[in-house]
C-alpha positions in Angstrom: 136.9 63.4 71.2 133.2 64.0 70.9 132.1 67.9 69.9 130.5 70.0 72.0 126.8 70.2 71.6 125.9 74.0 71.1 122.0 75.0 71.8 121.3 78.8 70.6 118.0 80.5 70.9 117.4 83.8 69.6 114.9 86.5 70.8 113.0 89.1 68.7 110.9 91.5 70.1 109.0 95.2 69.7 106.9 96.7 72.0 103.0 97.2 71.9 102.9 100.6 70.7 106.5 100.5 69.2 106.4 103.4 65.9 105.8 100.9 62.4 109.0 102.3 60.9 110.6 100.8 64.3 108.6 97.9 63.4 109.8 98.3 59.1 114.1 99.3 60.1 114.0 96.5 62.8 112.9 93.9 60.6 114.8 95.1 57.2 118.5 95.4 59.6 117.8 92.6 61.5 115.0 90.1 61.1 115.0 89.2 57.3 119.2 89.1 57.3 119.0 87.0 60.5 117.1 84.1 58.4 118.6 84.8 55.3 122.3 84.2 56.4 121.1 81.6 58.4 119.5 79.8 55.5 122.3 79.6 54.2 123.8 77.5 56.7 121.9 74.4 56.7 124.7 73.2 58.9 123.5 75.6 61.8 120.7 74.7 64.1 118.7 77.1 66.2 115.9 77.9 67.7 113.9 81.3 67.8 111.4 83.2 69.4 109.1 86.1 68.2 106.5 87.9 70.3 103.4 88.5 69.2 103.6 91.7 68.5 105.8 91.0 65.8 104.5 88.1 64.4 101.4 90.2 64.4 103.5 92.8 62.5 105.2 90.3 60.0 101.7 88.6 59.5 100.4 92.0 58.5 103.0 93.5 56.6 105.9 91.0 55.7 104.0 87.6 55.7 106.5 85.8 53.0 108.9 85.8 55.6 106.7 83.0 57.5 107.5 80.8 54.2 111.3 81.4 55.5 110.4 80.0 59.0 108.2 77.4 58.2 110.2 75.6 55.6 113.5 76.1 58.0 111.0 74.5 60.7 109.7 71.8 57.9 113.5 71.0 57.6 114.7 70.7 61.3 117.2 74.0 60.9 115.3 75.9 62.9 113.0 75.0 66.6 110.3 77.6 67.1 110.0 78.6 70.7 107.0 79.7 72.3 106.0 82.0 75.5 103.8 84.8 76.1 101.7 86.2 73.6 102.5 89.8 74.0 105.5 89.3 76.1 104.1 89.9 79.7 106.2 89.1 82.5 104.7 86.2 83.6 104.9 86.5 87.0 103.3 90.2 87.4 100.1 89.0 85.9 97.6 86.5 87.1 98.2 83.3 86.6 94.9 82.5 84.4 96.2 85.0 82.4 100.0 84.0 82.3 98.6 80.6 80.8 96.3 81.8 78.9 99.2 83.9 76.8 101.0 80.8 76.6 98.3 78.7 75.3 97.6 81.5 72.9 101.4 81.6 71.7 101.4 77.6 71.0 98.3 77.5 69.1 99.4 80.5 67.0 102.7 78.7 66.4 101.0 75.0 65.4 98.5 76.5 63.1 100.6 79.4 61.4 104.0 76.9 60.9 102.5 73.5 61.6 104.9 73.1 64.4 104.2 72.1 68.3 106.6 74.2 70.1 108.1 72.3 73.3 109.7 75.3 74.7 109.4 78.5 75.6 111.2 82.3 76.1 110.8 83.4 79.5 110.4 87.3 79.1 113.5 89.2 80.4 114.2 86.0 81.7 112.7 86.9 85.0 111.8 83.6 87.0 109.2 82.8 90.0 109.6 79.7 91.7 106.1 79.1 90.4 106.9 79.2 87.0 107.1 75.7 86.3 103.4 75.0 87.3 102.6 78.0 84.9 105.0 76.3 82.0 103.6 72.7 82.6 100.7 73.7 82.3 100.7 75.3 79.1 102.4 72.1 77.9 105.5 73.3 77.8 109.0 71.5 78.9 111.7 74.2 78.9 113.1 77.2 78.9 116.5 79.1 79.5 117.4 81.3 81.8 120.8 83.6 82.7 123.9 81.9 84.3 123.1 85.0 87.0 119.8 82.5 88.2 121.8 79.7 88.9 125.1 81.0 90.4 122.4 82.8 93.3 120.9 79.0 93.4 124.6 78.2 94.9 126.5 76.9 91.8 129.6 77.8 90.1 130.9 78.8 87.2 131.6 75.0 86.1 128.3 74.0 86.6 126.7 76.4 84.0 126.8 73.9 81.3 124.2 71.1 80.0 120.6 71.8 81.2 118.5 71.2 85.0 115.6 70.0 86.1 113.3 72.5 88.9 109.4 72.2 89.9 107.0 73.0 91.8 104.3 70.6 93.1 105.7 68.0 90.9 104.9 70.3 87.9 108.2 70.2 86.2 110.7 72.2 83.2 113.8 71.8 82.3 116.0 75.1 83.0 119.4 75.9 80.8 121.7 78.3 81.5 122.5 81.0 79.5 126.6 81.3 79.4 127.3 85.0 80.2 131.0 84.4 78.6 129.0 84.0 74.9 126.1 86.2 75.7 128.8 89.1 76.0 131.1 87.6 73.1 128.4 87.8 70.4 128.4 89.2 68.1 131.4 91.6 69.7 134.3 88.7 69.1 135.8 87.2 66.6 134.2 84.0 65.5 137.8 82.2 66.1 137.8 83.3 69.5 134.6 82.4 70.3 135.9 78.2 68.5 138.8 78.8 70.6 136.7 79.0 74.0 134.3 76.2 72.2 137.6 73.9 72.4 139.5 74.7 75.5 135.6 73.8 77.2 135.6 70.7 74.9 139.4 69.8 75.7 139.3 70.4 79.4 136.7 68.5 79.6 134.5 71.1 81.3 131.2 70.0 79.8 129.6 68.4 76.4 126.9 71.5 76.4 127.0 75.3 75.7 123.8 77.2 76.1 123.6 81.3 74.0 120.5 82.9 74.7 120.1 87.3 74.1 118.0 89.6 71.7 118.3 89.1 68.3 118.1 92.7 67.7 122.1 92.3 68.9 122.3 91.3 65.5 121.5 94.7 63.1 119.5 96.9 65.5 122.0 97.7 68.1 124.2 101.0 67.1 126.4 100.1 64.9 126.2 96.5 64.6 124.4 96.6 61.1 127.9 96.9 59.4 129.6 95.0 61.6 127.5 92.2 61.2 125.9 91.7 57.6 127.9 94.4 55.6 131.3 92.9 56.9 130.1 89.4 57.6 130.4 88.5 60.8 127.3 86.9 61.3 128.2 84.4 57.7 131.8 84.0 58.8 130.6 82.9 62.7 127.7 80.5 61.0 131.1 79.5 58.5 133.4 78.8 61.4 130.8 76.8 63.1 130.1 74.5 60.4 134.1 74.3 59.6 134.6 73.2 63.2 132.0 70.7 63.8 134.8 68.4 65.3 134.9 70.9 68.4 131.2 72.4 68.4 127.7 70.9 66.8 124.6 73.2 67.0 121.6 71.0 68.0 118.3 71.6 69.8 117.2 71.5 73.1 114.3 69.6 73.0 117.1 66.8 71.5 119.2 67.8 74.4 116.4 66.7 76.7 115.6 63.9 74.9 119.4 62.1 74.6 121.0 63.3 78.0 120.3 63.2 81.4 119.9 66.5 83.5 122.8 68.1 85.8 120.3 67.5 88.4 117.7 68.8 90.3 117.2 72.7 91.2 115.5 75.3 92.7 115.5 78.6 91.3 115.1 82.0 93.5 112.9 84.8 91.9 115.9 86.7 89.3 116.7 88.2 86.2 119.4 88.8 84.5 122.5 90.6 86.2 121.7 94.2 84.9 118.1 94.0 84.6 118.3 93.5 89.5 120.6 96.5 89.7 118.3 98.7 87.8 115.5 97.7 89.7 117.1 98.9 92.6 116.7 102.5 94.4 119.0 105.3 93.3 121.3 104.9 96.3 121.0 101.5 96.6 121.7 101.3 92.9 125.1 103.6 93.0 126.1 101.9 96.5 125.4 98.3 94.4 127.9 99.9 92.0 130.6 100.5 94.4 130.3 97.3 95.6 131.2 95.8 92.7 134.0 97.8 91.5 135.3 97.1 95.2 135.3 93.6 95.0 136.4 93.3 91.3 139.6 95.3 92.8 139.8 92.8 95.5 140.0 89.9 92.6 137.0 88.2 94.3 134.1 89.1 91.9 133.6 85.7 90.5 134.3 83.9 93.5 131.3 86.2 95.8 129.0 86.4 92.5 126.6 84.1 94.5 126.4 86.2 97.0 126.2 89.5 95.7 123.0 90.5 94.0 120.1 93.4 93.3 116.7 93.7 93.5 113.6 91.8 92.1 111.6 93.1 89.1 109.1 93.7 91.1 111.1 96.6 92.8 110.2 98.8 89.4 106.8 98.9 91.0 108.2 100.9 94.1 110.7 102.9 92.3 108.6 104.2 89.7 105.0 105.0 90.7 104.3 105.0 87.2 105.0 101.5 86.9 102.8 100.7 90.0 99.8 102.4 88.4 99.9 101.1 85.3 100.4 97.5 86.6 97.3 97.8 89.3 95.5 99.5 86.4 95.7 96.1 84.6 95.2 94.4 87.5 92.3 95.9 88.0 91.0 95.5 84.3 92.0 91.7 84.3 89.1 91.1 87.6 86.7 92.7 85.3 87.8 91.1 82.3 87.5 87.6 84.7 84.5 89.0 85.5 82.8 89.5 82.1 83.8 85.9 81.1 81.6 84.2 83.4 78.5 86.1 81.6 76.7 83.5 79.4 76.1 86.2 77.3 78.8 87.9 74.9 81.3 85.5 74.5 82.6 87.4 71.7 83.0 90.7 73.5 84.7 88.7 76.8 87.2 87.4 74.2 87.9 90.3 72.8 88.6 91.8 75.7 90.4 89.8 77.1 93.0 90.3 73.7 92.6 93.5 74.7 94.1 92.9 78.5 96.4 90.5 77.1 98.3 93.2 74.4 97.9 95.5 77.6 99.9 93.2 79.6 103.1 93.5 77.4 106.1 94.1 80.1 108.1 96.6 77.9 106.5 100.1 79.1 106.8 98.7 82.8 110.3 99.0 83.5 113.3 100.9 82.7 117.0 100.0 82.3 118.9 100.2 79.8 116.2 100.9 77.4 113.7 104.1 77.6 110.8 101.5 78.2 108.8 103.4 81.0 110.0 107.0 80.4 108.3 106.2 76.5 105.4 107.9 77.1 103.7 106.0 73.4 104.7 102.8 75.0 102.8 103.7 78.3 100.3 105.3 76.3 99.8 101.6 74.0 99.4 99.6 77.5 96.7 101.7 78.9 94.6 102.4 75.5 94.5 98.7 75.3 93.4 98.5 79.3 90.8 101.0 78.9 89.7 99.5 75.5 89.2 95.8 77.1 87.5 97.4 80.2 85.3 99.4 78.2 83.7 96.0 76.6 84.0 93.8 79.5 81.7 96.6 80.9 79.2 96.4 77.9 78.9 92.9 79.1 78.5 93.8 82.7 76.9 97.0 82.5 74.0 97.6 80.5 72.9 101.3 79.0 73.8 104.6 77.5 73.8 105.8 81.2 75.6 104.5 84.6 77.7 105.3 87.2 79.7 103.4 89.5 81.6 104.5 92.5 83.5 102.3 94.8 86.1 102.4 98.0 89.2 99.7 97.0 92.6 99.4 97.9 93.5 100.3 93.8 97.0 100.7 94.1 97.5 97.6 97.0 99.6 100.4 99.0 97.6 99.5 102.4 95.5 102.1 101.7 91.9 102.8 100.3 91.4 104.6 97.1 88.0 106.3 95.3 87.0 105.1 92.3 84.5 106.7 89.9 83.2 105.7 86.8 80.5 105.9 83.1 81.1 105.7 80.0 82.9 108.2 79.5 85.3 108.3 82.8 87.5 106.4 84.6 88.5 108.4 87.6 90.5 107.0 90.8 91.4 109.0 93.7 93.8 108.5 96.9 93.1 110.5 99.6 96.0 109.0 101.6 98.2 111.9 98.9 96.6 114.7 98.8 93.0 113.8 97.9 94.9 113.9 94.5 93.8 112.1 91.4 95.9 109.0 90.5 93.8 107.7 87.6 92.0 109.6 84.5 91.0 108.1 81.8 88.9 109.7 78.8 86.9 106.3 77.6 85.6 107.3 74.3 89.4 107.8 72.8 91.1 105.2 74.7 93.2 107.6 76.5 94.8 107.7 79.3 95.1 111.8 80.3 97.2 110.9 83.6 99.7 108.9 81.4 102.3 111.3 83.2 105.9 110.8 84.3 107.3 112.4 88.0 110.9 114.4 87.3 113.2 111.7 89.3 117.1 111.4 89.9 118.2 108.5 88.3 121.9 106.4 89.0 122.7 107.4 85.8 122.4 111.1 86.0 125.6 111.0 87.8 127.2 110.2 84.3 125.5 113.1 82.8 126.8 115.3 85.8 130.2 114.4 85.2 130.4 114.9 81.3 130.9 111.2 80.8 130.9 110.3 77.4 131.9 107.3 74.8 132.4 106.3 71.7 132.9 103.1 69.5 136.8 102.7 68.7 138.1 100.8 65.9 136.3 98.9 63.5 134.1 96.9 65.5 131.1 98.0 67.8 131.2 98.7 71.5 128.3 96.7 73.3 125.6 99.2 74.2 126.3 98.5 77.8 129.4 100.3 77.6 128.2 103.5 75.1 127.2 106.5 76.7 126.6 108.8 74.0 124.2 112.8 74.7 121.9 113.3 72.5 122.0 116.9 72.8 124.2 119.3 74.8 123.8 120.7 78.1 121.6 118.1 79.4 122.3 118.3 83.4 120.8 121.6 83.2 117.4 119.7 82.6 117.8 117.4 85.3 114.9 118.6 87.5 113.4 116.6 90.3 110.1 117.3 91.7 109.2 117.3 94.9 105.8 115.0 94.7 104.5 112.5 92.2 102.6 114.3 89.2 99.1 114.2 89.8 95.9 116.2 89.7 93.6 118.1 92.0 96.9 118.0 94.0 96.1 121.5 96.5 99.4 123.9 96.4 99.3 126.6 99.3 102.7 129.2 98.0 104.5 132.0 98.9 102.3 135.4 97.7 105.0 136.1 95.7 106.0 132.6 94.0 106.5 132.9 90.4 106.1 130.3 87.6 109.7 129.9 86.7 110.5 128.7 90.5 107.1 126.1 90.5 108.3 125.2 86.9 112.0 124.3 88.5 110.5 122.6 91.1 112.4 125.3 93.9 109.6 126.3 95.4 108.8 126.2 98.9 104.9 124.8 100.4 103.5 126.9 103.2 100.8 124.0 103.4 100.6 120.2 104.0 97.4 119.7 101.9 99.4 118.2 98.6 100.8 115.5 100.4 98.7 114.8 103.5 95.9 112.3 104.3 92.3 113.7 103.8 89.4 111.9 105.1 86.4 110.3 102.9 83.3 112.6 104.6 81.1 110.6 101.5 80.9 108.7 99.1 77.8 108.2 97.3 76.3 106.4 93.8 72.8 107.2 93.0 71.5 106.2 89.6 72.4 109.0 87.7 75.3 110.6 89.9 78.2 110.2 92.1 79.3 112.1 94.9 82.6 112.3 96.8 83.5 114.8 99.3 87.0 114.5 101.0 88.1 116.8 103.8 92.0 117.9 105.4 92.3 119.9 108.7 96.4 121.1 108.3 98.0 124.3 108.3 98.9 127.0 105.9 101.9 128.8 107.0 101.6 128.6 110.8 97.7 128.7 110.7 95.0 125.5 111.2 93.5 125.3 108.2 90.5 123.0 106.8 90.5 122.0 102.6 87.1 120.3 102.2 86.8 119.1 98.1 83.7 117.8 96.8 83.4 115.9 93.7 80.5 115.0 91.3 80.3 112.8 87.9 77.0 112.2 86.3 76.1 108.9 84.7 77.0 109.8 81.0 79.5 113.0 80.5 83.0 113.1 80.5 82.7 116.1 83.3 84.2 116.1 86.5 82.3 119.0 88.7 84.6 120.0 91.9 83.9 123.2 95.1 86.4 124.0 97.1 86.0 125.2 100.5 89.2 126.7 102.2 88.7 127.7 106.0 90.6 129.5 107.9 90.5 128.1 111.6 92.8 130.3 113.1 92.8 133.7 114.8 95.3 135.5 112.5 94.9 136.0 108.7 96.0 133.4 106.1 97.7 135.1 102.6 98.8 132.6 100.2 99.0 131.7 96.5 96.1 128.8 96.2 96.8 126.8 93.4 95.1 123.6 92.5 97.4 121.6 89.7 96.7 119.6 87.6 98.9 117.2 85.6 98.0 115.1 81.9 99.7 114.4 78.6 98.5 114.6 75.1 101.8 112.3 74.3 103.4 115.0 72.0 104.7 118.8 72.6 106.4 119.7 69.5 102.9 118.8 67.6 101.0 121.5 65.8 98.4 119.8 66.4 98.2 119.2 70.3 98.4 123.1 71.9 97.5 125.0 74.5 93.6 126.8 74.6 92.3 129.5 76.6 89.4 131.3 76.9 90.0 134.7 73.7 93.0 132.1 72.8 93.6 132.8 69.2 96.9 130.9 68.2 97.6 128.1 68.9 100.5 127.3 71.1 102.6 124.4 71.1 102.9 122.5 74.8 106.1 122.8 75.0 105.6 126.5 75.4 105.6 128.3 79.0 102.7 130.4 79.2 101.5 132.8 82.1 98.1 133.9 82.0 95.9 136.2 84.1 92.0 136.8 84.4 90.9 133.5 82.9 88.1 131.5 82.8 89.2 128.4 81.2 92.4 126.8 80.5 93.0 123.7 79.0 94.6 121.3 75.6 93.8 120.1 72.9 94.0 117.3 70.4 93.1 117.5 67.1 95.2 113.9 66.3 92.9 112.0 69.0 90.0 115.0 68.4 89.3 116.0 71.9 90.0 118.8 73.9 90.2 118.5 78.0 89.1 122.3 79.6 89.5 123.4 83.2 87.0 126.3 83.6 85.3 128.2 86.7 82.6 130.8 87.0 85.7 132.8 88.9 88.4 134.4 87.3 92.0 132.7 87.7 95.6 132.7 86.8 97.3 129.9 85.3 100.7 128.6 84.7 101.1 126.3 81.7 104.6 124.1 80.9 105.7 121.4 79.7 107.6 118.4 81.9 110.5 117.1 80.2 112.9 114.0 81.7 116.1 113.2 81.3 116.8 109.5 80.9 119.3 107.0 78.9 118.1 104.7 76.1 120.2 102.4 73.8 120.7 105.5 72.0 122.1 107.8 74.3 120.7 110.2 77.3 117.7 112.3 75.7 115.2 114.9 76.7 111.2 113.4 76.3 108.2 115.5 76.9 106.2 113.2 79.6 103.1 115.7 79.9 101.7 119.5 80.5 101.7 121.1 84.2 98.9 123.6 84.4 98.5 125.2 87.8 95.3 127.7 88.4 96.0 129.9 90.9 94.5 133.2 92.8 96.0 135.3 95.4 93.8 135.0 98.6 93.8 136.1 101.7 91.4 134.8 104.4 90.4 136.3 107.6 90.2 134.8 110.9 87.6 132.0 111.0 86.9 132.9 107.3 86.5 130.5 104.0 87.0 131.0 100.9 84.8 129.2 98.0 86.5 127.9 94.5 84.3 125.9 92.2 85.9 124.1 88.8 85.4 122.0 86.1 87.5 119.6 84.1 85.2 118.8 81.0 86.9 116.1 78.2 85.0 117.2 74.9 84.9 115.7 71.4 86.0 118.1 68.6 84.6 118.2 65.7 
């Protein structure tokens, strides 16, 4: 009886703007070992991926460890597989650009290991039906994908074997499926197990093809598996059992699997992912109602048997769940047009390629999402994806706009949410507001350092939360590891207490109208009632203007405060060279009865760090220098603000009138594959006076929000 053929392909990733020693532990626990054991298994045949990132990484800091791959490519062991540069999800970028990080990956594999790759790793295996246009055209011929894509294609769970043919326009790829029954197995089972299930498939005669596809970082990264795996050999005694039993199972390629057998057949694909990655894409409710749903029909016995029919949401849903995720990805969306844009200039071809590197490393998928991993809640991965956005904007724009001096200022649809957002720009700025919220600000970005000051995260309730509520906790038993979907570790005690949600996405220039007697420990808890309906509510664009040296917005709200009409008129100015962002506001009372309220205007930004003696709080007579994850309430100020001796600047908020100011930090609660943690996401600072207006009175409030260098 013939053996089975066995095609294994191993992923390694980090993120942009994963921390080196992530980078150095990652590669010494799980990299290196991976090729060494395997080297010493000629009789095991594989083929691997790593994303640019870490080839960049290995290139830089480990580069002997290309001999290892090379020769192992040189000698047929190993098939190098290719995909997008920097590990975008290909379908939530532009297609130019999708094809363009493929091309890049292939040419970086044929000139650094002398290899053509013929397939490719689909990033979090996330499919589009127009995927195989995107892959054909990069030269490629296959990928693999999760059983999950195939079983909602109509299929069962005997068909999950061998490999199948999809296109699209007549662009075609070869598609094989991922065999959930190993993906879970390794490196959690036994290796005799794992031959056992290798020969009852082989002796039923169920199929002559078994596809394993996961993260490599499985193998050494994962909590606990280091010691499971190298120290107590289960990665050399499953390579051992393989080559003992190649009268059952034979690892081979799958470019040699396309090239000796026929496919399954033709297929069409819907737009999926993997299992877990469409249930946490879905809304909290939806996701714990999902939940339910599955545990209900596991008890029912039919969970394998309504598997087709039973699914979550779409990657894409991140972009609704987390606004975060939506702003990011329009940012780049945004940045890729001008990037386009700068390319088509006959001058600086250099720069245009540059930045378009630039967009590329900005386009990796890791700080977009959030599941199992921390991923968006990391504020330095968010913080990596929009330095490299602003720094490829920043030199297509030296392409497409010339001088020391400009200003641009522009009415779009920025977010694509139907409605029209104000965009400001120089040199030194990137501002974007939405008028449809609050005539808040959505986007601020300080050019000179790259950085992203609105790189914030909103307090949100999360499925998981529920866990924390009820004190779930779990441990590994026995000697070998639990999988890291089943741990649920707290990182510290008393976490529920810190579950806070707020109220509104955190923003700036958002208007608060309070309670005269509102304290800072209620806005900081997020209990707090509004007596107005500026923060959330639609103003109106009364002008927008671009001269040649400054740009002028004025927005305008008529609402209420308390049971009074009300009018919030905010104008706006940026000149063509500072990082200064002038605003007056005008508060009128409309009304015939006096309005008394706490006004506060707050404002929302990160400096990435508050336990940092070098990122703290300043004042105006500020002496120390308080940490941001201090609470500090101040009175009879000027100016309030942060700053950064690590990225040296400071951002101040000043005004020729005296104010109060409440200053915090916002914390989240979220899970990671180390357990449920507390991160710092950014600094709260809400200037505030007690006013009181009479009837058809105003009130006049002018600020400033100035980004300086320091010295």
């Amino acid at each position: 009886m013939r053996p089975l053929d066995f095609t294994i392909g191993i992923h390694n990733h980090q993120p942009v703007g994963n921390f080196d020693h992530v980078f150095e532990e990652s590669f010494k626990m799980c990299y290196e070992p991976q090729m060494v054991v395997l080297k010493e298994h000629p009789g095991v045949r594989m083929a691997i991926h790593h994303s640019g990132p870490l080839f960049e990484w290995i290139e830089k800091n480990r580069p002997k460890y290309f001999d290892i791959i090379g020769k192992m490519a040189e000698s047929g062991q190993l098939e190098i597989l290719s995909g997008g540069f920097y590990e975008p999800i290909l379908s939530s970028i532009p297609e130019a650009d999708a094809i363009g990080q493929i091309t890049m990956m292939n040419a970086y594999i044929e000139k650094r290991f002398g290899v053509k790759p013929t397939g490719m790793w689909t990033a979090e295996r996330i499919w589009d039906p127009r995927l195989p246009m995107l892959i054909s055209s990069a030269g490629l011929k296959y990928t693999l994908l999760d059983d999950t894509h195939f079983y909602y294609a109509g299929l069962t769970a005997k068909d999950m074997f061998g490999y199948y043919v999809t296109e699209k326009h007549g662009a075609t790829t070869a598609v094989f499926p991922i065999d959930k029954n190993m993906r879970y197995a390794l490196p959690f089972h036994m290796p005799n197990d794992t031959i056992a299930y290798f020969r009852r498939l082989r002796d039923e005669g169920v199929t002559d093809c078994v596809t394993y596809g996961d993260d490599g970082e499985k193998f050494g990264v994962w909590p606990e598996t280091y010691k499971w795996v190298y120290e107590e050999k289960w990665l050399h005694n499953f390579y051992s059992a393989l080559e003992a039993n190649q009268d059952v199972v034979k690892t081979v390629h799958f470019s040699e699997v396309i090239r000796d057998k026929p496919a399954r057949g033709r297929i069409y694909l819907p737009m999926a992912s993997y299992e877990e990655m469409m249930e946490w894409s879905l809304p909290v409710e939806a996701g714990l109602k999902f939940e339910q749903v599955l545990h209900s029909i596991a008890d029912l016995g039919k969970r394998e048997e309504w598997k087709p029919f039973i699914r979550g949401g779409l990657w894409d849903n991140f972009l609704t769940k987390y606004e975060e995720s939506n702003r990011m990805h329009k940012k780049m969306i945004y940045v890729s047009r001008k990037v386009s844009e700068a390319g088509k200039s006959k001058t600086g071809a250099k720069k245009a390629l540059q930045a378009r590197w630039e967009l590329y490393r900005g386009q990796c998928n890791c700080a977009y999402w959030h599941g199992l991993f921390g991923g968006l809640y990391l504020n330095y991965l968010r913080h990596a994806i929009y330095h490299h956005l602003i720094e490829a904007e920043k030199l297509a724009d030296s392409i497409t706009r010339k001088g020391a001096s400009w200003v641009f200022a522009d009415e779009l649809d920025y977010d694509a949410d139907g409605s029209l957002e104000v965009v400001m720009e120089n040199p030194s700025l990137d501002v974007c507001f939405d008028p449809g919220m609050g005539g808040s600000l959505l986007e601020f970005d300080y050019r000179p350092a790259s950085f992203s000051l609105s790189n914030t995260f909103t307090r949100r309730r999360e499925a998981y939360h529920e866990k924390i509520k009820n004190h779930v906790s779990g441990a590994a038993e026995g000697s070998k590891p639990v999988s890291i979907h089943d741990l649920v570790k707290l990182k510290e005690p008393n976490l529920k207490d810190a579950l806070i949600y707020d109220q509104l996405p955190r923003r700036s220039f958002t208007d608060r109208f309070l309670a005269p007697d509102a304290d800072i420990e209620t806005f900081k808890a997020a209990r707090f009632t509004e007596m107005g309906d500026f923060a959330s509510g639609a103003f109106e664009v009364e002008l927008l203007e671009a001269k040649k040296t400054s740009a002028s917005l004025v927005l305008s709200r008529s609402g209420k405060i308390g049971g009074a009409a009300a009018r919030v008129v905010k104008e706006f100015e940026m000149n063509g060279k500072d990082a200064a962002l002038k605003a007056t506001y005008e508060i009128v009372n409309e009304s015939a009865e006096k309005i008394e309220t706490l006004f506060g205007i707050e404002f929302n930004m990160t400096l990435l760090a508050g336990d940092a003696p070098d990122r703290y709080w300043i004042a105006e007579k500020m002496k120390e220098k308080p940490r941001l994850k201090e609470t500090l309430s101040l009175a009879g100020v000027k100016t309030v603000g942060m700053a950064d001796e690590w990225a040296r600047f400071a951002v101040r908020i000043s005004s020729s009138e005296k104010f109060g100011a409440w200053m915090f930090p916002v914390e989240t609660v979220s899970q990671s594959e180390g357990g449920f943690e507390r991160t710092y996401q950014g600094s709260c600072i809400l200037i505030h006076n007690r006013i009181s207006i009479p009837p058809r009175g105003r009130v006049v409030f002018p600020i400033e929000v100035r980004v300086e260098k320091l010295k």
